[in-house]
C-alpha positions as CSV (number, residue, x, y, z in Angstrom):
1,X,-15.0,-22.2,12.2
2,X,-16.4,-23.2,8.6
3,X,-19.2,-24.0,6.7
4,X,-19.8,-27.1,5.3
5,X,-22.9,-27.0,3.5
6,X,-24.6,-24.3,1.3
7,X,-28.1,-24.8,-0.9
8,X,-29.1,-22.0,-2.9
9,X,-32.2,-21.4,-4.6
10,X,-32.9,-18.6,-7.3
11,X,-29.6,-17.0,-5.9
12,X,-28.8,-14.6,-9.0
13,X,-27.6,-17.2,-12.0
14,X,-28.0,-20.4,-9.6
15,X,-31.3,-21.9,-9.4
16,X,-30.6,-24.2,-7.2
17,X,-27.5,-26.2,-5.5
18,X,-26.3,-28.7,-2.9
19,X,-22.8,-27.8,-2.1
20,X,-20.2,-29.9,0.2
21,X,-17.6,-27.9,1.4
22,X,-13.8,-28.7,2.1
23,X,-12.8,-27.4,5.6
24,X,-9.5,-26.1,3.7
25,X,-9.4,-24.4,0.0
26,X,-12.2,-24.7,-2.2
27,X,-11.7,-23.8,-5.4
28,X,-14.6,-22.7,-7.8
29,X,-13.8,-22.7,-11.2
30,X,-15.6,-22.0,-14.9
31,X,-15.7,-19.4,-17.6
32,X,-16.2,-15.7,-16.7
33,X,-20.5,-15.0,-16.0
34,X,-20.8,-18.7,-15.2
35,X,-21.7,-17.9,-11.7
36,X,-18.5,-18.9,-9.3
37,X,-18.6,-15.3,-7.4
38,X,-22.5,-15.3,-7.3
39,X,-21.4,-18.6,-5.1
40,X,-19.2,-16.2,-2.7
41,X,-21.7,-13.5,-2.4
42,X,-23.8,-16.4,-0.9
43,X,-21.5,-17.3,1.5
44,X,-20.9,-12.7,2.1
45,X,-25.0,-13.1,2.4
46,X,-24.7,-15.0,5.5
47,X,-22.0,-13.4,7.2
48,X,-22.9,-9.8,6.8
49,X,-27.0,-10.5,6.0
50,X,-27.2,-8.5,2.5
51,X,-24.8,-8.7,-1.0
52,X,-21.2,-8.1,-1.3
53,X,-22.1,-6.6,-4.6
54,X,-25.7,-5.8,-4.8
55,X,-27.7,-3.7,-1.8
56,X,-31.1,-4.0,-3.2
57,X,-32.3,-7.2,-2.1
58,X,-34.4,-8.1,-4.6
59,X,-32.3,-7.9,-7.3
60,X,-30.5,-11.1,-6.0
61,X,-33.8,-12.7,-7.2
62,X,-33.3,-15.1,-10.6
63,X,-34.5,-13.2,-12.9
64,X,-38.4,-14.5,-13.6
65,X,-38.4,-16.1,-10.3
66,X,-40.5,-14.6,-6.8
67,X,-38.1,-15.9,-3.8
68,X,-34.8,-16.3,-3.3
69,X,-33.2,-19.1,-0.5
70,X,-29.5,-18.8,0.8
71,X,-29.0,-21.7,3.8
72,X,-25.7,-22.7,5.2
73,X,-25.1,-25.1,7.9
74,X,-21.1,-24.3,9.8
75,X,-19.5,-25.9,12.8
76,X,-18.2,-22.5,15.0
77,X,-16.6,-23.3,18.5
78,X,-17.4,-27.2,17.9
79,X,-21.6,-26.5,17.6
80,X,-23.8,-26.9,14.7
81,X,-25.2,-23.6,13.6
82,X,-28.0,-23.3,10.9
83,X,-27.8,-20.1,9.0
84,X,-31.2,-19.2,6.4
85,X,-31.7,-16.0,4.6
86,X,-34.9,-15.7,2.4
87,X,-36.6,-13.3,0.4
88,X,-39.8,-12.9,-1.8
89,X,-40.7,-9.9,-3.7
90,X,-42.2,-7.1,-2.1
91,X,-42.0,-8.6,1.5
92,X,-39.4,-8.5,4.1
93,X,-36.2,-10.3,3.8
94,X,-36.2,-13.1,6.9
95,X,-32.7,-13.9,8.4
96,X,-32.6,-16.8,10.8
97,X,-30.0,-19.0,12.7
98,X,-31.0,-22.4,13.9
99,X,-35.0,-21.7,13.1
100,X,-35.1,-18.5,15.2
101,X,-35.5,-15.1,13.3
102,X,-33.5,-12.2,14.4
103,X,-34.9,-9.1,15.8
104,X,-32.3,-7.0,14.2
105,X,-29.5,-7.6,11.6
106,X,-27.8,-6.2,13.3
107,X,-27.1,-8.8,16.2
108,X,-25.7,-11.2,13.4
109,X,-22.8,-8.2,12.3
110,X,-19.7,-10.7,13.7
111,X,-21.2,-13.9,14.5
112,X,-19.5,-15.6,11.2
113,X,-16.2,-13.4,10.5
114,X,-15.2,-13.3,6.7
115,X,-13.3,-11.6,4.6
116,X,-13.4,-11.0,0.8
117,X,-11.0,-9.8,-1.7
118,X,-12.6,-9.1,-5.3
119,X,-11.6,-6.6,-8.3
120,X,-13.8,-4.3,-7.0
121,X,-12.4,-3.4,-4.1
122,X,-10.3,-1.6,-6.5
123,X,-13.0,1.5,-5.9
124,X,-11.5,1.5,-2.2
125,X,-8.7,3.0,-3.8
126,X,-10.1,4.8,-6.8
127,X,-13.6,5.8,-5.6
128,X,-14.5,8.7,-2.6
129,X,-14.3,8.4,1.2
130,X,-17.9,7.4,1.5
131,X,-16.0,3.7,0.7
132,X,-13.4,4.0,2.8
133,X,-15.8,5.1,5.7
134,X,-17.7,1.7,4.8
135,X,-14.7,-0.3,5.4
136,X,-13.2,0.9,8.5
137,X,-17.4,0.6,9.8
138,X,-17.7,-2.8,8.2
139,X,-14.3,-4.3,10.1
140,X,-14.8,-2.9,13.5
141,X,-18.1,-3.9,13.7
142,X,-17.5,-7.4,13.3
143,X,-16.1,-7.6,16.8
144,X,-17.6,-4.3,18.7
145,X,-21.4,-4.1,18.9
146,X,-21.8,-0.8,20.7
147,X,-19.6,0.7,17.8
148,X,-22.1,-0.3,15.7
149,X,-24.9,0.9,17.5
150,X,-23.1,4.2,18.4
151,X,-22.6,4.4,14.0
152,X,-26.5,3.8,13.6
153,X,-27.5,6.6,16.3
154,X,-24.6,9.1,14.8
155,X,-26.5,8.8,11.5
156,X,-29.7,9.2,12.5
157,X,-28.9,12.1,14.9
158,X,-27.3,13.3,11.8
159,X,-30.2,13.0,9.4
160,X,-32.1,15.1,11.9
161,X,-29.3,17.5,12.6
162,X,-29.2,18.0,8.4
163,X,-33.4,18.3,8.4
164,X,-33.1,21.4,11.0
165,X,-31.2,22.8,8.7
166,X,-33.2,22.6,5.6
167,X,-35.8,23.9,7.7
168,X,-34.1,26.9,8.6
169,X,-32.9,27.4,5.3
170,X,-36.5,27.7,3.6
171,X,-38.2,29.5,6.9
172,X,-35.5,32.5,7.5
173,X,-35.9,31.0,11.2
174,X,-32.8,30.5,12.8
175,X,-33.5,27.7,15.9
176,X,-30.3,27.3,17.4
177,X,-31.8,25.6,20.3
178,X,-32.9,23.0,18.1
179,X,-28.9,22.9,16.6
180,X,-27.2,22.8,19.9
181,X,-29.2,19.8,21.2
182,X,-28.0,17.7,17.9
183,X,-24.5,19.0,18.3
184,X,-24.2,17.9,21.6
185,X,-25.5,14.5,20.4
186,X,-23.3,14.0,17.5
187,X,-20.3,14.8,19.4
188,X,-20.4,12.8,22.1
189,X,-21.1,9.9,19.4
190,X,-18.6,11.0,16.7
191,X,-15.9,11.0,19.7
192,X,-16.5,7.5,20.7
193,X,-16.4,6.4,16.9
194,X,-13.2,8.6,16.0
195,X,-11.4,7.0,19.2
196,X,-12.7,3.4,17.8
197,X,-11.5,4.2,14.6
198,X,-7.8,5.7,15.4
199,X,-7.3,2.7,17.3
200,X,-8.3,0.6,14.5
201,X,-5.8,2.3,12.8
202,X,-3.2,2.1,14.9
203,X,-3.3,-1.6,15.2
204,X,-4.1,-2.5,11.9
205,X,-1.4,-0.7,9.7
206,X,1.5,-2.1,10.8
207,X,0.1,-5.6,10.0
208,X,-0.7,-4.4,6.5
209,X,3.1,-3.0,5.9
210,X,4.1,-6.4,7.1
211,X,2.0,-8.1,4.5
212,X,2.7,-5.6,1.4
213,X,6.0,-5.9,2.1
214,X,5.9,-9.8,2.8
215,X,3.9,-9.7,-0.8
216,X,5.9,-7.2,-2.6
217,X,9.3,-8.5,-0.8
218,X,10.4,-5.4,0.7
219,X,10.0,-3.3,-3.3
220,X,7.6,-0.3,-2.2
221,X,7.0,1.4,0.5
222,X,3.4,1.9,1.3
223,X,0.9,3.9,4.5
224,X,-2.4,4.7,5.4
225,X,-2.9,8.0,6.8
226,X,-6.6,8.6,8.7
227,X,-8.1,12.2,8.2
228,X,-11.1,13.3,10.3
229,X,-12.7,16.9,11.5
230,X,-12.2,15.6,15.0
231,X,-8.0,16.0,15.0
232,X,-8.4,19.4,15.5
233,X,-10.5,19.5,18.5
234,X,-14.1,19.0,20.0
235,X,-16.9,17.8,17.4
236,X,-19.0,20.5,19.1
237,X,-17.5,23.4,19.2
238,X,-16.5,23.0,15.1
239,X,-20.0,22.8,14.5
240,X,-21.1,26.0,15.9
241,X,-18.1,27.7,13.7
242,X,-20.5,26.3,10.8
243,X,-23.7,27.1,12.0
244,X,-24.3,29.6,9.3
245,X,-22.2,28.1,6.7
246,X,-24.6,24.5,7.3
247,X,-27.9,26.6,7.0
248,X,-27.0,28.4,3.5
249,X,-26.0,24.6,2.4
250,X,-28.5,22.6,4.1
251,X,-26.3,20.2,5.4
252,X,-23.5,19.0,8.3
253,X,-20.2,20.2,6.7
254,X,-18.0,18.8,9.7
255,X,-18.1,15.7,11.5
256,X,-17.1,11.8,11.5
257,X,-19.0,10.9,8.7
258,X,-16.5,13.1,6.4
259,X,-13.7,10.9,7.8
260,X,-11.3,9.7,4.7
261,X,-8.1,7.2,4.9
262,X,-5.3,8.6,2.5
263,X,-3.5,5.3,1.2
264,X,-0.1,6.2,0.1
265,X,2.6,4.6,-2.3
266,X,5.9,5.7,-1.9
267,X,4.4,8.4,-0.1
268,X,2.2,10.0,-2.8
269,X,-1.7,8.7,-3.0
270,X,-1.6,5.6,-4.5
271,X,-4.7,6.4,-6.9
272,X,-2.2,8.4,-9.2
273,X,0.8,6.7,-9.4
274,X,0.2,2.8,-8.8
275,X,0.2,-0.2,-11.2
276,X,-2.5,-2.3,-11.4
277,X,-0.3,-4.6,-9.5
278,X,0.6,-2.7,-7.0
279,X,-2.5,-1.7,-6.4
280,X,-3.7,-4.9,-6.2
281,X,-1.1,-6.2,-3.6
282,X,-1.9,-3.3,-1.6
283,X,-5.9,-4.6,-1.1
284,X,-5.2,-7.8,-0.4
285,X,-2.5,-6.8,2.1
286,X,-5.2,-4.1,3.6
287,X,-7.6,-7.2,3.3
288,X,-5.2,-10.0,5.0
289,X,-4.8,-7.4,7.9
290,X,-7.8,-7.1,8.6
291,X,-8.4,-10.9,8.7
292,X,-5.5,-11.0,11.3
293,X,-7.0,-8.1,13.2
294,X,-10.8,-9.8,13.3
295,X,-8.9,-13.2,14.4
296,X,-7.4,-11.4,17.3
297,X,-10.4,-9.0,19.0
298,X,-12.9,-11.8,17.7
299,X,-11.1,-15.4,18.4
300,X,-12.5,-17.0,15.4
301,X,-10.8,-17.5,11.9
302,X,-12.4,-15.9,9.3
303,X,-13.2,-17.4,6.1
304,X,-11.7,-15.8,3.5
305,X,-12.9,-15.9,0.1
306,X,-10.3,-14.8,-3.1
307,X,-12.6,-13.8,-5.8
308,X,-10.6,-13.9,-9.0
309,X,-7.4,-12.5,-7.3
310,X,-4.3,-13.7,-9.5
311,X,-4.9,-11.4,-12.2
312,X,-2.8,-8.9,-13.0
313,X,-0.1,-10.2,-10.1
314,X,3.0,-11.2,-11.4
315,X,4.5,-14.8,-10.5
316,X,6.7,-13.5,-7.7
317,X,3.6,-11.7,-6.2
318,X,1.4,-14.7,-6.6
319,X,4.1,-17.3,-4.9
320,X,3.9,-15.2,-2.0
321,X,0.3,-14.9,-1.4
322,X,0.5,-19.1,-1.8
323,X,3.4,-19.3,1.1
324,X,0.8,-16.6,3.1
325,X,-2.7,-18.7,2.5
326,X,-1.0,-22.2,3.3
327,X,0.4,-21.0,6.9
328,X,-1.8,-21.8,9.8
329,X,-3.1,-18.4,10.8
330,X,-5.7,-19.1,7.4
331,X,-8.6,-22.4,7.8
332,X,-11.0,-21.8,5.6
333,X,-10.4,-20.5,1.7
334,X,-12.5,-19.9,-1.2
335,X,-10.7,-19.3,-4.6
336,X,-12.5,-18.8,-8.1
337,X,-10.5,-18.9,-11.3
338,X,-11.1,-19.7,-14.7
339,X,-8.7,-22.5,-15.3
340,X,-8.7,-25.9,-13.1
341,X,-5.3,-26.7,-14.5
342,X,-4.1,-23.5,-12.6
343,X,-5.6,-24.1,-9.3
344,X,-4.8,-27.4,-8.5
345,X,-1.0,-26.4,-9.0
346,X,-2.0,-23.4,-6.6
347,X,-3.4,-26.1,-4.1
348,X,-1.1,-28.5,-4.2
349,X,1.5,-26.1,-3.0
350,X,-0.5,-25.2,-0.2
351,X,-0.2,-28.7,1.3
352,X,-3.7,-28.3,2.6
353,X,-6.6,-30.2,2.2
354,X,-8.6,-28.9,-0.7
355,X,-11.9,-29.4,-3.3
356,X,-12.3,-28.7,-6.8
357,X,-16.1,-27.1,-7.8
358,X,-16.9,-26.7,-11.8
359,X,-19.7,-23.7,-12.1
360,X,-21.1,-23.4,-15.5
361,X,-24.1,-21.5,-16.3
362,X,-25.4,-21.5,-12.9
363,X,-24.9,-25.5,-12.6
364,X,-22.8,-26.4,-9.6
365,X,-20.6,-30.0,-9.8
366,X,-18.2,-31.4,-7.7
367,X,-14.7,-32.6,-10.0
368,X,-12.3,-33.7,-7.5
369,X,-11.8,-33.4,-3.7
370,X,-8.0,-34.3,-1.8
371,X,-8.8,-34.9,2.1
């Protein structure tokens, strides 16, 4: 799978391009705000249907303009497919393959795997769970629908679960008839997404300690731990501990969606101790599994897209990510950097076919393309 055409119009910076792909590395390069991840995001838009960066839609607008228009045509499994996302101010964003609108977003979640690696999926490491939640969610969903739909009835069995509360809270009343009936629907829901999840888990760490220490070659020791409420037993019968404890605070104090992964470095949490490099080589080794992972359960190579990620790697780091990208598991790869001279030496090691894209102020031009 690929894409081999994007147009944009009034996508953030660009206001509007015609863009050729290569079906191997395409390298995007230009000064820093001139618009060569805005060019990513586009191609994140039509994967995952919103902003890698940005959730409010709108604000992917060009500033002074009404509408926005991302369009990609790919080849996936040897057929055409025509990908349009669209949005004008105030109305409802309209999401389409081949002409035909979806009647959820949600039925897209998969259809074009990608992965990204940018700087800030440095807050994966630094920020709270809510993230780390988000990623586990955003991977298996790519390749299991009913976990998805199991995630979105968890949440809103949750928001009512949390509104019972409140109510409780402010009347005195205590209806635990009301509480029993959303415990027994989050738990049967949080059990089939903790299961989901620990086998996530299970499957996709030791193919990021093969990476890191692939990357690293063999200097650190690294893990990922998964904590949830639901090691300890039944989602159920934990939340009728808290019944009291959830009224005074108004909300659901145990369940799935206080899950958290611990990442460890030498076996201490890698937010306190890690170098910038270190932590950098362990994303894109969490990120590189997880390509691996979608390519097995989903049977389609992802594309990957390398947003600015040789900074702050040191030359032995960034000849090993080369000798990953350029083996055969990887088709498809996106690369932004500020200097051309750099990435055509990072190119021409891969051996693979490649094209060189000059981004300046939101102007797209083609400089050189090797078949």
């Amino acid at each position: 799978m690929h894409i081999k055409h994007l147009n944009l119009v009034n996508f953030k910076n660009i206001d509007q391009a015609e863009i050729e792909f290569s079906q191997g590395i395409n390298c995007l390069v230009g000064h820093n705000g001139a618009g060569k991840t805005n060019v990513l995001d586009a191609l994140y838009y039509l994967s995952f249907c919103k902003s890698y960066f940005n959730s409010v839609d709108s604000q992917n607008i060009r500033h002074d303009e009404e509408f926005f228009v991302v369009q990609g045509q790919y080849l996936r499994n040897d057929e055409n497919e025509q990908i349009y996302c669209g949005l004008k101010r105030s109305q409802k964003k309209h999401f389409k393959r081949n002409k035909k609108e979806y009647g959820k977003l949600a039925e897209h979640i998969g259809f074009l795997p990608l992965v990204m690696i940018t700087p800030s999926d440095e807050q994966l490491i630094n920020d709270g769970s809510e993230l780390r939640r988000k990623y586990m969610d955003g991977v298996i969903s790519q390749y299991d629908r009913a976990y998805l739909d199991d995630l979105l009835r968890y949440n809103r069995a949750l928001v009512q679960r949390n509104a019972t509360l409140k109510q409780m809270r402010e009347s005195g009343k205590r209806d635990t008839s009301m509480l029993s009936l959303w415990d027994e629907q989050l738990s049967k829901l949080a059990h089939s997404i903790y299961e989901k999840r620990a086998a996530f888990l299970k499957e996709l760490v030791p193919v990021f300690q093969k990476y890191y220490a692939y990357i690293s070659e063999g200097k650190e020791e690294i893990a990922i731990e998964y904590r949830s409420h639901l090691h300890d037993g039944t989602l159920v019968d934990q939340l009728k501990e808290v019944w009291q404890k959830d009224v005074i605070v108004g909300y659901t104090s145990k369940g799935i969606h206080k899950d958290d992964l611990e990442m460890q470095l030498s076996g201490f949490p890698i937010k306190k101790m890690a170098s910038q490099g270190q932590k950098k080589t362990f994303l894109i080794a969490l990120k590189l599994a997880q390509y691996e992972f979608i390519h097995r359960h989903n049977g389609l190579k992802p594309i990957l897209l390398l947003d600015d990620i040789f900074d702050k790697l040191d030359d032995a780091r960034s000849n090993q990510l080369l000798k990953l990208v350029s083996e055969d598991l990887f088709n498809q790869i996106f690369i932004t950097h500020t200097k051309e001279s750099y990435v055509l030496d990072i190119v021409k090691q891969t051996g693979k076919a490649y094209k060189i894209i000059g981004v300046e102020g939101g102007q797209v031009k083609d400089l050189e393309e090797v078949k």
